[in-house]
LOSE-157624 format. One record per atom (N, C-alpha, C): x, y, z; residue in three letters. Coordinates in steps of 0.1 Angstrom, whole numbers, padded with zeros to 4 digits, always signed. Example, Ala and Ser with C-alpha at 12.3 -4.5 7.8 and 13.67 -1.06 7.14 Angstrom:
2
+0132-0057+0078ALA/+0123-0045+0078ALA/+0132-0033+0078ALA/+0128-0022+0071SER/+0137-0011+0071SER/+0129+0000+0079SER/
***
This chain:
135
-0497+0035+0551UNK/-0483+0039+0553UNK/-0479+0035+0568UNK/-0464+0030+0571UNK/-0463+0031+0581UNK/-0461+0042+0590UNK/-0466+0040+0606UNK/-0461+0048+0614UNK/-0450+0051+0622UNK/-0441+0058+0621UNK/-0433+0058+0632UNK/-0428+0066+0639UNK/-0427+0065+0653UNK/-0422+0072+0665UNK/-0409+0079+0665UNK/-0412+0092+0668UNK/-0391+0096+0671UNK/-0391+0103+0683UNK/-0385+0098+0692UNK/-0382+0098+0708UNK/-0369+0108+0700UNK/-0367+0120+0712UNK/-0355+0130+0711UNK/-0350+0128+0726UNK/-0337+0124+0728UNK/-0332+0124+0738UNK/-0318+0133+0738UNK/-0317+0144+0750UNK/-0309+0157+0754UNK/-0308+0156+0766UNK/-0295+0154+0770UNK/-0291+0155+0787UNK/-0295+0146+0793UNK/-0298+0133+0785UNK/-0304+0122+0797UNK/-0321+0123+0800UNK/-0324+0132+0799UNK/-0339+0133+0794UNK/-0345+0127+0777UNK/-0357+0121+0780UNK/-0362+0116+0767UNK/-0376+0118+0763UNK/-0378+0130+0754UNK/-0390+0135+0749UNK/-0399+0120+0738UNK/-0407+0113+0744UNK/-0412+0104+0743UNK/-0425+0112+0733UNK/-0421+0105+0716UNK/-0430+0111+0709UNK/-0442+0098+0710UNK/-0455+0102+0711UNK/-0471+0095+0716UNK/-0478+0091+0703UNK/-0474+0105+0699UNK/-0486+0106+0684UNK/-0475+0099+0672UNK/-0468+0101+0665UNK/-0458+0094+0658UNK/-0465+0103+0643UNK/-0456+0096+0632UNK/-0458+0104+0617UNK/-0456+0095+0607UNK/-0467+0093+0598UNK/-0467+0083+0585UNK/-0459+0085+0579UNK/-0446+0078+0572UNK/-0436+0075+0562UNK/-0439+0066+0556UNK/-0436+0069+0542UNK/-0435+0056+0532UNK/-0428+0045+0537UNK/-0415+0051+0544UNK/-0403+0037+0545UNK/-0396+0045+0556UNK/-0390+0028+0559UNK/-0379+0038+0571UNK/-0368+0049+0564UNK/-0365+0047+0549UNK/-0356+0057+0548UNK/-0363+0071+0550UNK/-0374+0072+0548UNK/-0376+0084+0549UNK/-0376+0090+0560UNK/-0381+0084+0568UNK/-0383+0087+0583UNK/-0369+0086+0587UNK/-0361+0082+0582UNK/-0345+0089+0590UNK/-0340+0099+0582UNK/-0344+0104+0569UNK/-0339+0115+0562UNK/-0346+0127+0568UNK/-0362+0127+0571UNK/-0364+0136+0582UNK/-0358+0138+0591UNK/-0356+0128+0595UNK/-0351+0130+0613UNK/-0341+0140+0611UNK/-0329+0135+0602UNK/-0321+0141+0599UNK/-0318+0153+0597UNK/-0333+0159+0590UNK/-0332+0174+0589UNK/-0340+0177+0603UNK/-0343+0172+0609UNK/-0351+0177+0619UNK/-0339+0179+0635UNK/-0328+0170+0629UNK/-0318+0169+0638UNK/-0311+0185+0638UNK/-0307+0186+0628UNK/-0303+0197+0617UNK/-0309+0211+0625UNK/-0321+0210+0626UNK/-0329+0222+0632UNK/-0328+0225+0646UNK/-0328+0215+0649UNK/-0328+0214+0667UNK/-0310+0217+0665UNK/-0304+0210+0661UNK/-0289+0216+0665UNK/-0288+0232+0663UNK/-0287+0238+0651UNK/-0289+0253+0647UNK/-0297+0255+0658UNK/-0307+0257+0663UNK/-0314+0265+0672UNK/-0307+0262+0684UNK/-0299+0249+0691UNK/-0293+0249+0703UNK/-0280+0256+0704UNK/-0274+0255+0690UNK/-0262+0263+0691UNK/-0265+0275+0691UNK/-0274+0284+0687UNK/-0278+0298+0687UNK/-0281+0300+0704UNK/-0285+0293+0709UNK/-0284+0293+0722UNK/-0275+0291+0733UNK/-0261+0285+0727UNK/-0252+0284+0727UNK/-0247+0268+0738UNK/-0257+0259+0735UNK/-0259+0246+0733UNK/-0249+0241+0730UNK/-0244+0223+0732UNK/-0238+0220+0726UNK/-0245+0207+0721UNK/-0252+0204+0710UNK/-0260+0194+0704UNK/-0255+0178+0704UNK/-0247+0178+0703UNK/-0233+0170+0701UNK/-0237+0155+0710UNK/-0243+0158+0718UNK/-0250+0146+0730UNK/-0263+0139+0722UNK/-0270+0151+0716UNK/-0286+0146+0717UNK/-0284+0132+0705UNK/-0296+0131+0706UNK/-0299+0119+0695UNK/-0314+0120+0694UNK/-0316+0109+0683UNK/-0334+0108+0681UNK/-0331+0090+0677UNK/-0348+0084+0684UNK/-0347+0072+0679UNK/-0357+0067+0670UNK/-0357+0060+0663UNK/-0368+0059+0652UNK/-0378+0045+0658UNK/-0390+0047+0662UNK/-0395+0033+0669UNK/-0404+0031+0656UNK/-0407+0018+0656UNK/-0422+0016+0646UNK/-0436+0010+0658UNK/-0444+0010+0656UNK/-0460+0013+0662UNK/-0457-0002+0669UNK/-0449-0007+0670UNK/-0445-0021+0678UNK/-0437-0018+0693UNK/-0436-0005+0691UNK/-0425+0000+0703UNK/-0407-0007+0698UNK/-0403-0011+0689UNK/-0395-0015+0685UNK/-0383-0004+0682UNK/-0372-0003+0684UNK/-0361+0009+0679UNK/-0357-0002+0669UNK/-0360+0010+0660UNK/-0352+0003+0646UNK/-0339+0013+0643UNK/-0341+0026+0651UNK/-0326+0031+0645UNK/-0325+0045+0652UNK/-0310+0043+0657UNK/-0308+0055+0666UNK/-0301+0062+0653UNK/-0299+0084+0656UNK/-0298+0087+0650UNK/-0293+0101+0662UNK/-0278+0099+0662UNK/-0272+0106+0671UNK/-0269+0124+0663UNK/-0269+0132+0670UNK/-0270+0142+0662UNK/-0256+0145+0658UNK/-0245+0143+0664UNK/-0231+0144+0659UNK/-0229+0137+0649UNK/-0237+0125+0644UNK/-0237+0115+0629UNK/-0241+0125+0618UNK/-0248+0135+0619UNK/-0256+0141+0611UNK/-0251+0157+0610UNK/-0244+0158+0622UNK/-0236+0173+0622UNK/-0221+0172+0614UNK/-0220+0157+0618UNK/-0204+0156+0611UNK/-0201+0156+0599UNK/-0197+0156+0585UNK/-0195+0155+0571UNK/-0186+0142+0573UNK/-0191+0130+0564UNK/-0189+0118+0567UNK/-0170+0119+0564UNK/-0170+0128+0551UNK/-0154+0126+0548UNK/-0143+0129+0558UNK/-0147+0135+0571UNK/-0140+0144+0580UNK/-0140+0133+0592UNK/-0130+0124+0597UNK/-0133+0115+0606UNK/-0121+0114+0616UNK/-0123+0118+0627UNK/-0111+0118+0634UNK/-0110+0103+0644UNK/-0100+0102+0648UNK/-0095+0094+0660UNK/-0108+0097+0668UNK/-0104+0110+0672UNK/-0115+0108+0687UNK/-0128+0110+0686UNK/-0131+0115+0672UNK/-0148+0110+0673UNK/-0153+0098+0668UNK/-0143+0089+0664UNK/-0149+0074+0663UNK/-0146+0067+0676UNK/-0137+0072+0686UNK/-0143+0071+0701UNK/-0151+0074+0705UNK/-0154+0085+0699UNK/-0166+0087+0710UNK/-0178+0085+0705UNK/-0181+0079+0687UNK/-0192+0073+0687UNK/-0191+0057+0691UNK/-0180+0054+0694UNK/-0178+0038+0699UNK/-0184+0043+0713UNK/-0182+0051+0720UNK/-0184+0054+0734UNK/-0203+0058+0735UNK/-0207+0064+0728UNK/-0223+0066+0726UNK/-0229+0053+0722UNK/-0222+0040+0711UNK/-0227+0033+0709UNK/-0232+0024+0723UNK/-0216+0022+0731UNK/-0215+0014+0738UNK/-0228+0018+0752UNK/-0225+0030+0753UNK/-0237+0036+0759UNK/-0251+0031+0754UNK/-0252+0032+0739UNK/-0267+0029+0739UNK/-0270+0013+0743UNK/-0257+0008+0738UNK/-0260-0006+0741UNK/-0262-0012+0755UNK/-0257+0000+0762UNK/-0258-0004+0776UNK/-0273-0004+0780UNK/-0280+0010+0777UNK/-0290+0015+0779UNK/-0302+0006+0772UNK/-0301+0002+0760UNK/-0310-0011+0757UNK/-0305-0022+0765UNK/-0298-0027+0768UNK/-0297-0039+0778UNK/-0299-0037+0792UNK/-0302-0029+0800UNK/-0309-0019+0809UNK/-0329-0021+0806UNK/-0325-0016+0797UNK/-0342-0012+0795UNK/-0348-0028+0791UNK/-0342-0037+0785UNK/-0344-0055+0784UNK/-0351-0060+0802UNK/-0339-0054+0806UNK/-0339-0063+0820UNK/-0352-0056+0825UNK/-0356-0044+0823UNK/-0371-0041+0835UNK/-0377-0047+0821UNK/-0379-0048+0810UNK/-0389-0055+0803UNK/-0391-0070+0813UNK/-0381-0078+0811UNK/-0379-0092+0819UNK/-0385-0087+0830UNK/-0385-0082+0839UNK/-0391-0083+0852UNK/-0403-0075+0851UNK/-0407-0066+0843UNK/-0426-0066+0840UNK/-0427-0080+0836UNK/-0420-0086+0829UNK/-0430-0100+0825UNK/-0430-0108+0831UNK/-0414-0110+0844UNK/-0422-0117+0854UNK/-0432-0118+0864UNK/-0431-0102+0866UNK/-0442-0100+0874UNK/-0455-0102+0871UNK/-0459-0098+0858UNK/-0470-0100+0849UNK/-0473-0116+0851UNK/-0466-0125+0848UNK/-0466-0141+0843UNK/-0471-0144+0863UNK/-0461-0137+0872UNK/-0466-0143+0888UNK/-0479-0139+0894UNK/-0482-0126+0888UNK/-0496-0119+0890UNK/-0512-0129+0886UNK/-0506-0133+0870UNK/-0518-0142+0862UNK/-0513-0153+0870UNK/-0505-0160+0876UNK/-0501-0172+0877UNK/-0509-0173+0895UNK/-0514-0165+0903UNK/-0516-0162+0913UNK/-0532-0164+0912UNK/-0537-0160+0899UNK/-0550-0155+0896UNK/-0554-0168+0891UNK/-0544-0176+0882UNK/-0552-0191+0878UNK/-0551-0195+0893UNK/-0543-0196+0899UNK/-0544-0207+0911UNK/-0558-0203+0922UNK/-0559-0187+0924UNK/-0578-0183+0930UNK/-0588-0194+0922UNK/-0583-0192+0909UNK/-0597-0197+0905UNK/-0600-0213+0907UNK/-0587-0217+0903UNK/-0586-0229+0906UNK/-0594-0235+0921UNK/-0588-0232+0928UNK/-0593-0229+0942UNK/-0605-0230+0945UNK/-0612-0218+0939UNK/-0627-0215+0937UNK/-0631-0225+0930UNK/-0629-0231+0916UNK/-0635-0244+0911UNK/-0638-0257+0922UNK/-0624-0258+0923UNK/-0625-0267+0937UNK/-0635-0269+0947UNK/-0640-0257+0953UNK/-0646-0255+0964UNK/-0661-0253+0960UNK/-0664-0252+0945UNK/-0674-0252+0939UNK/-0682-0266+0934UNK/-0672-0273+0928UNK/-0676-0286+0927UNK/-0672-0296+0940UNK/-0668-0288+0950UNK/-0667-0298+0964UNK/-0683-0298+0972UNK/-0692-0286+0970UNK/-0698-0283+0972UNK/-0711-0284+0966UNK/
***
């Protein structure tokens, strides 16, 4: 079965899940989520929270997000849809979107760095070859 990861993110903080949980399929592993969203909200509102921000993301064992899962999607009753909360899931999307094209760019520059690091390390050896068969 597959594995997959659910990162919970509250307040700009992001509980980075390590160990992850076998699902048959991705639907399942968002129908969980869903109730697990479900739980975390009830318990934050008893706290007198406002859940409305958090989300969870669904990764697979590739580090890949296959699907965000905002907890106001799951709090809301799909038939009830106002003006301003399809702003302001346009406004969380746009955010996420920002925040993956954010998180792209330090990928790109670990890999440049990575590619100048080895690219530093062929040219020693090279060097060393050199100085080996010069000798």
């Amino acid at each position: 079965m597959p594995r997959f990861f659910i990162n919970h993110t509250s307040l700009g903080e992001i509980c980075v899940d390590d160990i992850g949980v076998e699902f048959s399929s991705l639907e399942a592993a968002y129908l969980d989520t869903c109730e697990a969203a479900l739980t975390i909200a009830f318990e934050k509102l008893r706290e007198r929270q406002d859940p409305t921000s958090d989300a969870f993301e669904i990764i697979d064992d590739k580090k890949n997000v296959l699907m965000q899962v905002p907890f106001s999607e799951v709090l809301r009753p799909s038939a009830v849809r106002h003006i301003s909360s399809i702003k302001r899931e346009n406004a969380l999307a746009l955010e996420n979107c920002r925040r993956q094209a954010a998180r792209s760019e330090r990928l790109k520059d670990e890999i440049r760095a990575e590619f100048t690091r080895t690219r530093r390390i062929f040219d020693a050896i090279r060097a060393n070859l050199s100085a080996f068969h010069a000798a």
